[in-house]
C-alpha positions in Angstrom: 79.7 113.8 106.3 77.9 111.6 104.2 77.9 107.5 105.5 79.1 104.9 103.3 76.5 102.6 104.9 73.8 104.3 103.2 75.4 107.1 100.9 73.3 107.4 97.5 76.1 105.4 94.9 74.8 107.9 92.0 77.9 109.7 92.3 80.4 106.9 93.3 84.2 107.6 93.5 87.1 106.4 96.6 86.4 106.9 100.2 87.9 109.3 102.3 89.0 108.9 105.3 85.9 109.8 106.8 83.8 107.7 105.4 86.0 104.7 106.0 86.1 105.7 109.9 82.1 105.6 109.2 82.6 102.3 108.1 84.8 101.2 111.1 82.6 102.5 113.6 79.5 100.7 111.7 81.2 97.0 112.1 81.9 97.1 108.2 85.7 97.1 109.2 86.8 95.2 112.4 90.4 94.2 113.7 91.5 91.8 116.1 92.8 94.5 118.3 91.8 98.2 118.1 92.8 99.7 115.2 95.8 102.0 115.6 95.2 105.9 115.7 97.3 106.6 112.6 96.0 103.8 110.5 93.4 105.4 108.6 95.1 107.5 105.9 93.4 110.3 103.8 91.8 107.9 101.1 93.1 104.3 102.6 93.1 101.9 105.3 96.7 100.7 106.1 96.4 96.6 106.9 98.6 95.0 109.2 99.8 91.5 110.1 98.5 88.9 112.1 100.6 86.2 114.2 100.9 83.4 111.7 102.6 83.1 108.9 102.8 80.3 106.5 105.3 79.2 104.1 104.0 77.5 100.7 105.1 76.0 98.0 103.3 78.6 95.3 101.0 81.3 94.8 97.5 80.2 94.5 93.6 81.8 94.3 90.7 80.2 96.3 88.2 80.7 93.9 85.9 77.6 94.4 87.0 77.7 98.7 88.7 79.5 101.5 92.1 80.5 101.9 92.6 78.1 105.1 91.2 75.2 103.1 94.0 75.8 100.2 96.4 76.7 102.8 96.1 73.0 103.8 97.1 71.7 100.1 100.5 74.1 99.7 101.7 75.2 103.4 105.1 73.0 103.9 105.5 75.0 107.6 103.7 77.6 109.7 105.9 80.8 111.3 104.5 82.7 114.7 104.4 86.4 113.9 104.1 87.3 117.2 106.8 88.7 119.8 110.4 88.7 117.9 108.7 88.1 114.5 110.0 85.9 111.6 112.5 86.5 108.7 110.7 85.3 105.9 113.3 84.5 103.3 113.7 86.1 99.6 113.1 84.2 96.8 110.4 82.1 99.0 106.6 82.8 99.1 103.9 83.2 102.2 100.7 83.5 103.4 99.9 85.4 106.3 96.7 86.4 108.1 95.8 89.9 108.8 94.1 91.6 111.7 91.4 93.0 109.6 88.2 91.6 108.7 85.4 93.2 106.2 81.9 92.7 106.1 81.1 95.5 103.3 77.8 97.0 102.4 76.1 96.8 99.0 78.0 99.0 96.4 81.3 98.9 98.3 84.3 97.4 96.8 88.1 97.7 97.4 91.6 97.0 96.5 94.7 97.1 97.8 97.7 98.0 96.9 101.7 97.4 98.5 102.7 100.5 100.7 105.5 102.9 99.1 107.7 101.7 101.8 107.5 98.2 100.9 108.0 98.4 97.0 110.8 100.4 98.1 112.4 97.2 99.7 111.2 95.1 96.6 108.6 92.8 98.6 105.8 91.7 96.4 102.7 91.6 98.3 99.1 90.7 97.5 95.8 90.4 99.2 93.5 87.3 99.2 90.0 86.7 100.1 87.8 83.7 100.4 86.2 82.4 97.1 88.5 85.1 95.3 89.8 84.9 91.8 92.0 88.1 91.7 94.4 89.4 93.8 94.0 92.6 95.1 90.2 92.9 94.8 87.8 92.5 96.9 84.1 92.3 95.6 81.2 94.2 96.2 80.0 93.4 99.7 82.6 91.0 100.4 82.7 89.6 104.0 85.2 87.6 105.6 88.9 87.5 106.4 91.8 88.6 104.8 95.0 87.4 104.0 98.2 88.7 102.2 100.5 86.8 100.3 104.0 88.3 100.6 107.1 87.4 98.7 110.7 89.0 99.3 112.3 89.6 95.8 116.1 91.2 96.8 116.2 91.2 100.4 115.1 89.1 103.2 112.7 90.9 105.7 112.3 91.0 109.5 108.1 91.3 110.2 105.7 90.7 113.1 102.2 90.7 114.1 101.3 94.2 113.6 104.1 94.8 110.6 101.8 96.7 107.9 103.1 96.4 104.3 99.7 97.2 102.1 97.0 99.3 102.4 93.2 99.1 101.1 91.2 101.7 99.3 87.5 101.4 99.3 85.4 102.7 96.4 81.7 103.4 96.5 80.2 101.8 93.0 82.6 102.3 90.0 84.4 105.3 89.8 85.3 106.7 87.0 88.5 107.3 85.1 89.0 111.3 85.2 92.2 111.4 83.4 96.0 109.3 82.5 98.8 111.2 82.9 102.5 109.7 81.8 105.3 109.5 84.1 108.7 109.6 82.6 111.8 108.7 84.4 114.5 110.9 85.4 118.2 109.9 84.8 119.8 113.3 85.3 121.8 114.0 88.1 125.1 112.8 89.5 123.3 110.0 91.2 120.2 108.9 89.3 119.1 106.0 90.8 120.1 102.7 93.2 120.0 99.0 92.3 119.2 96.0 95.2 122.8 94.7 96.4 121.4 90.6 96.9 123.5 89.3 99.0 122.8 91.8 102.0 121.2 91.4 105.3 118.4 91.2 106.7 115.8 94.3 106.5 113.6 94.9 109.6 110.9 96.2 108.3 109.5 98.3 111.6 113.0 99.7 112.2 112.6 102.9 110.9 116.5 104.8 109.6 117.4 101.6 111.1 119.9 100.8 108.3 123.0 102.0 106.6 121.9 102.2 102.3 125.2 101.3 101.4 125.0 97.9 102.4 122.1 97.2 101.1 122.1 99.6 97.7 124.3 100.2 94.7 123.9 104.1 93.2 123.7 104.6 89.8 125.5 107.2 87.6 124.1 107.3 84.1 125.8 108.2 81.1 124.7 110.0 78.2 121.1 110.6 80.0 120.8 106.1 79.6 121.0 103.2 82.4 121.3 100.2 81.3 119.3 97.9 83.4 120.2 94.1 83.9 117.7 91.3 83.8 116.0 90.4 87.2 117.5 93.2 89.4 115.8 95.9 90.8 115.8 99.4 90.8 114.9 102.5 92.5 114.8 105.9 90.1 112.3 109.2 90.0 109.7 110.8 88.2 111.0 113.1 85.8 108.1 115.2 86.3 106.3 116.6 89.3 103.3 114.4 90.8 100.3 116.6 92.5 97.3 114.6 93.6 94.3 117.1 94.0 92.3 117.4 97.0 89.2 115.8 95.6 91.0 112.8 93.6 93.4 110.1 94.4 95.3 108.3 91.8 96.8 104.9 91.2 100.2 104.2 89.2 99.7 101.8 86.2 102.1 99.9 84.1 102.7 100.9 80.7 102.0 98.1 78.1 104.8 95.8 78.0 105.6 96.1 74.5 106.9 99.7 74.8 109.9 98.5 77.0 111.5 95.3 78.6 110.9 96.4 81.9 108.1 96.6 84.7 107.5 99.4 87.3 105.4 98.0 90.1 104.3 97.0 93.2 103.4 100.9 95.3 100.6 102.1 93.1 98.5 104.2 95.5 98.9 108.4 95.4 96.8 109.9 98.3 95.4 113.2 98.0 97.1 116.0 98.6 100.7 114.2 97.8 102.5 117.0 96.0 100.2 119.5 96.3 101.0 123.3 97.8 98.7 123.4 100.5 99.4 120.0 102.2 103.3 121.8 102.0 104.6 119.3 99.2 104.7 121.1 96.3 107.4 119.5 93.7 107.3 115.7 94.7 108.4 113.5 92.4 107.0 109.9 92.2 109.3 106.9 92.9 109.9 104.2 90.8 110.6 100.5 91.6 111.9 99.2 88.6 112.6 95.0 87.4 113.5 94.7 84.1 112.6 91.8 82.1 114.2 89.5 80.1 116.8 91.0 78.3 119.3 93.9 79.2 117.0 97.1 78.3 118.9 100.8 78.2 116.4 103.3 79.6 116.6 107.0 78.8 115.8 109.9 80.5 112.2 111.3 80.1 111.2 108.0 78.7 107.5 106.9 79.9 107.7 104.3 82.3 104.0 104.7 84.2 100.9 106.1 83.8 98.9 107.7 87.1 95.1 107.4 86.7 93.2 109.4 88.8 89.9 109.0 90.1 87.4 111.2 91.9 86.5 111.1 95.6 82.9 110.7 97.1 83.9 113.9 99.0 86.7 115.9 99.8 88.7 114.5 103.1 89.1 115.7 106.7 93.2 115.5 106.2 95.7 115.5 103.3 98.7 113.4 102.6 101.7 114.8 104.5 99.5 117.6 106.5 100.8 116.1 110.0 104.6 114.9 108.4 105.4 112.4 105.9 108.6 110.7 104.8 107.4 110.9 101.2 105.5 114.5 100.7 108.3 116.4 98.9 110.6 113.5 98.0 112.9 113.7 95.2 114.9 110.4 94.9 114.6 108.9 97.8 114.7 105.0 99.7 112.2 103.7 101.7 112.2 104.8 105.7 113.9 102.1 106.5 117.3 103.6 105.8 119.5 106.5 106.8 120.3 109.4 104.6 122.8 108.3 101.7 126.0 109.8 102.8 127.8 108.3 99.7 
């Protein structure tokens, strides 16, 4: 196994798993309590909440300071993660400190991305560093804290110190882009999809089949192969097509270019490898899609493109695959995030 500490960046592509374990045990990645045994994923690094919480008045970027020092410009109150948690509210915005810390070595970079289960629930998430001036990146041999700024769309959300809702995939130098695929919606099926009910309950985000769907979801019949969706709600459809991530690459799902449709599908971007594929035993998953349309009504039809998956190359093949020891997403068709039961109808 080569280490990412002093690996030769000729070749760069994403870490695996072990190499970010290489970078954990090297002090490049430290936590303010031991890091959990399944937190390391085949080409990510799940993050996880710290105790405080603050609520602010809007989203902001350091840039010229620290994250605390802006914090002291926008927070109106601070919330205390620890033992029952906090609700934090939709429709409001926070900041809230995580348990991980980087100090990364020369030609390491990263970025993270929400976690599928928490585009699922429509929570809009984003990582912040000191002296950064994009969310979601985090610069060559960065060190510091970091923080997440998390933002409840349709439901209100139940977290607490230890809550993970994003992940972090590191990248040695500047990997390159091997290929764009499209990904095209599918609205066949008696049920094609289920939109946010917004005036549900509270979702508790470490409760795990812990809710019943219909009161929090609406399901969706098309018509004619076309859903119309409605301005500001949100949406949870399929890939029309299979998604296989090979064993040696791990892919990230892009928006299209808004001009080919009034619509967004964000928020869970990251495909780890072996996610579909036959020998990690998922063979036919289909990608999820969290929808928001825009501005006006927009009618979508089936096997329109709504995505694209970029895929980029690994620095070397990894010690597990997506879904090898159980997943709740290898082999999904349609499907809501782990926080709630089976549909029943």
């Amino acid at each position: 196994m080569s280490d990412p500490r002093t690996s030769d960046l000729s070749a760069p592509g994403i870490l695996p798993c072990q190499s970010i374990e290489a970078l954990i045990a090297g002090g490049a990645i430290t936590s303010a309590t031991p890091f959990d045994d399944d937190q390391v994923q085949p080409a990510s690094l799940d993050l996880r909440l710290a105790g405080r919480a603050w609520r602010v008045r809007a989203s902001f970027l350091p840039r010229r300071g620290t994250v605390r020092q802006r914090l002291a410009e926008v927070a109106m109150h601070e919330l205390d993660l620890t033992g029952g948690g906090a609700v934090l509210e939709r429709g409001c915005v926070y900041i809230v400190e995580l348990q991980e810390r980087l100090k990364l070595p020369k030609g390491i970079s990263a970025r993270a991305n929400p976690k599928s289960s928490t585009g699922r629930v429509d929570v809009f998430v984003r990582v912040i560093t000191d002296f950064g001036d994009a969310f979601d990146d985090v610069d060559e041999g960065y060190e510091g804290p970091l923080y997440m700024e998390v933002a409840p769309q349709t439901f209100s959300v139940l977290v607490r110190s230890g809550t993970r809702l994003n992940q972090l995939r590191l990248k040695a130098g500047a990997p390159p882009r091997l290929r764009t695929e499209s990904v095209g919606v599918d609205l066949t099926g008696e049920v094609a999809g289920f939109r946010g009910r917004r005036h549900a309950g509270v979702v508790d985000l470490d409760h795990e089949d812990g809710h019943d769907p219909r009161d929090f979801w609406e399901p969706l019949v098309p018509r004619n192969g076309q859903l119309l969706l409605d301005p500001g709600e949100f949406y949870i459809l399929a890939s029309k097509e299979a998604v296989e991530i090979p064993v040696l690459e791990a892919a990230e799902m892009t928006p299209i270019d808004p001009s080919v449709g009034e619509f967004r599908v964000h928020y869970a971007g990251f495909f780890d490898p072996g996610f579909g594929t036959d020998e990690a035993h998922g063979k036919g998953s289909r990608g999820v899609l969290e929808v928001r349309s825009h501005e006006t009504p927009f009618i979508l039809e089936d096997g329109q493109t709504v995505a694209r998956l970029v895929y980029e190359p690994l620095t070397e093949r990894p010690t597990r695959l997506y879904g090898e020891s159980g997943s709740h997403y290898q082999r999904q068709g349609l499907k809501l995030s782990k926080h709630f039961r089976v549909w029943a109808g």
